[in-house]
C-alpha positions as CSV (number, residue, x, y, z in Angstrom):
1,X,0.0,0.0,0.0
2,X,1.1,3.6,-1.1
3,X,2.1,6.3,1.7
4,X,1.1,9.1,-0.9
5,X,-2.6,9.9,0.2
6,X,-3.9,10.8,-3.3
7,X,-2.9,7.1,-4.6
8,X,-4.4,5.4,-1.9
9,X,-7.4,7.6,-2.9
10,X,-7.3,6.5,-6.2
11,X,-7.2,3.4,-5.7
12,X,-9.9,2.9,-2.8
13,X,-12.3,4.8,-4.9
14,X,-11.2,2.7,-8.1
15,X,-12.1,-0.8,-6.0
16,X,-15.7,0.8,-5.2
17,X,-16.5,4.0,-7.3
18,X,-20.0,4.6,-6.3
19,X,-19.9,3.5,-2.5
20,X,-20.6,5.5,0.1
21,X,-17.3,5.8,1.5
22,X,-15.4,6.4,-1.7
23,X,-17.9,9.1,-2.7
24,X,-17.7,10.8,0.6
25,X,-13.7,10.7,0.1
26,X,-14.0,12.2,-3.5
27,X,-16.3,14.9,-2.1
28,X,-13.8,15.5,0.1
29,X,-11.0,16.1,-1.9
30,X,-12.8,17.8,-4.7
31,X,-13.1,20.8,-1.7
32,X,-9.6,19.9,-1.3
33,X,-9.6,22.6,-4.6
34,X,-11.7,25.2,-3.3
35,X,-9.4,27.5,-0.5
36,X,-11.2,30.8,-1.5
37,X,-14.6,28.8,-0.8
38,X,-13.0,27.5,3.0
39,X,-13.0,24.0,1.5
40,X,-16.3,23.8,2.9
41,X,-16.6,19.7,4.0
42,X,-19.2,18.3,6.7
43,X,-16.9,16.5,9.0
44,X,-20.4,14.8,10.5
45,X,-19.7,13.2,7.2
46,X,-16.4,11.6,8.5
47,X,-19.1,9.5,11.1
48,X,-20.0,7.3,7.9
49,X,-16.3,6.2,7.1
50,X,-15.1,3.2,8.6
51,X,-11.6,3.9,10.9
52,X,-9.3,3.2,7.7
53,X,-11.3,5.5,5.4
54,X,-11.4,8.1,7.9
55,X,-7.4,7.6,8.3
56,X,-7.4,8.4,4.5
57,X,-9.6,11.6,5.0
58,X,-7.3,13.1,7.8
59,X,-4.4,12.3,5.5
60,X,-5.8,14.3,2.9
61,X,-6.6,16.7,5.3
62,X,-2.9,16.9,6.2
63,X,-2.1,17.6,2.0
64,X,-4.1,20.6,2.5
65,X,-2.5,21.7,5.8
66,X,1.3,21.2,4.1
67,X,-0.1,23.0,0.9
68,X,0.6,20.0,-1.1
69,X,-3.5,20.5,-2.6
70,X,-2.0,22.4,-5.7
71,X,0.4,21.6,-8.5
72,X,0.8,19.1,-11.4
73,X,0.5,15.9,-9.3
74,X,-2.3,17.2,-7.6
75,X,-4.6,18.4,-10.6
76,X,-3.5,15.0,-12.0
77,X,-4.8,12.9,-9.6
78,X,-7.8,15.0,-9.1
79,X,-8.2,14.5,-13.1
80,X,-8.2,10.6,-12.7
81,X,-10.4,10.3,-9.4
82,X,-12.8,12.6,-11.4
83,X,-12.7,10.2,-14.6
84,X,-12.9,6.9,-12.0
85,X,-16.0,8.3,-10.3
86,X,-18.0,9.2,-13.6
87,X,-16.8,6.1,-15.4
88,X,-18.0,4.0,-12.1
């Protein structure tokens, strides 16, 4: 399994692309783009996530506190979790 947050995103949401849980992570991230907007997230949500998802959401959390929610890799990644979660 992959330290990097974003690939163990990827590839929890490409095992399940419309559960629950991997639609509440994608949501999650996706806000990871929106600073200006206060990346506006209900953390009730977090309530629904088994204890490993909700690892994965604080470590995405922690991307956005290091400012590592920007760049090349990031819009990448973002690019391919969008295409998973439409292709389903």
């Amino acid at each position: 399994m992959s330290s990097d947050p974003m690939t163990r995103l990827l590839e929890r949401v490409q095992a399940e692309p419309h559960s629950a849980a991997a639609l509440t992570l994608y949501a999650l991230a996706s806000t990871l783009d929106h600073e200006r907007a206060g990346y506006l997230f209900k953390l009730e949500k977090l309530r629904d996530l088994d204890a490993a998802d909700r690892r994965l959401a604080y470590d995405l959390m922690e991307l956005m506190a290091r400012g590592e929610n920007s760049g090349d890799a990031w819009r990448q990644a973002r690019a391919a979790l969008d295409l998973l979660v439409r292709a389903g």
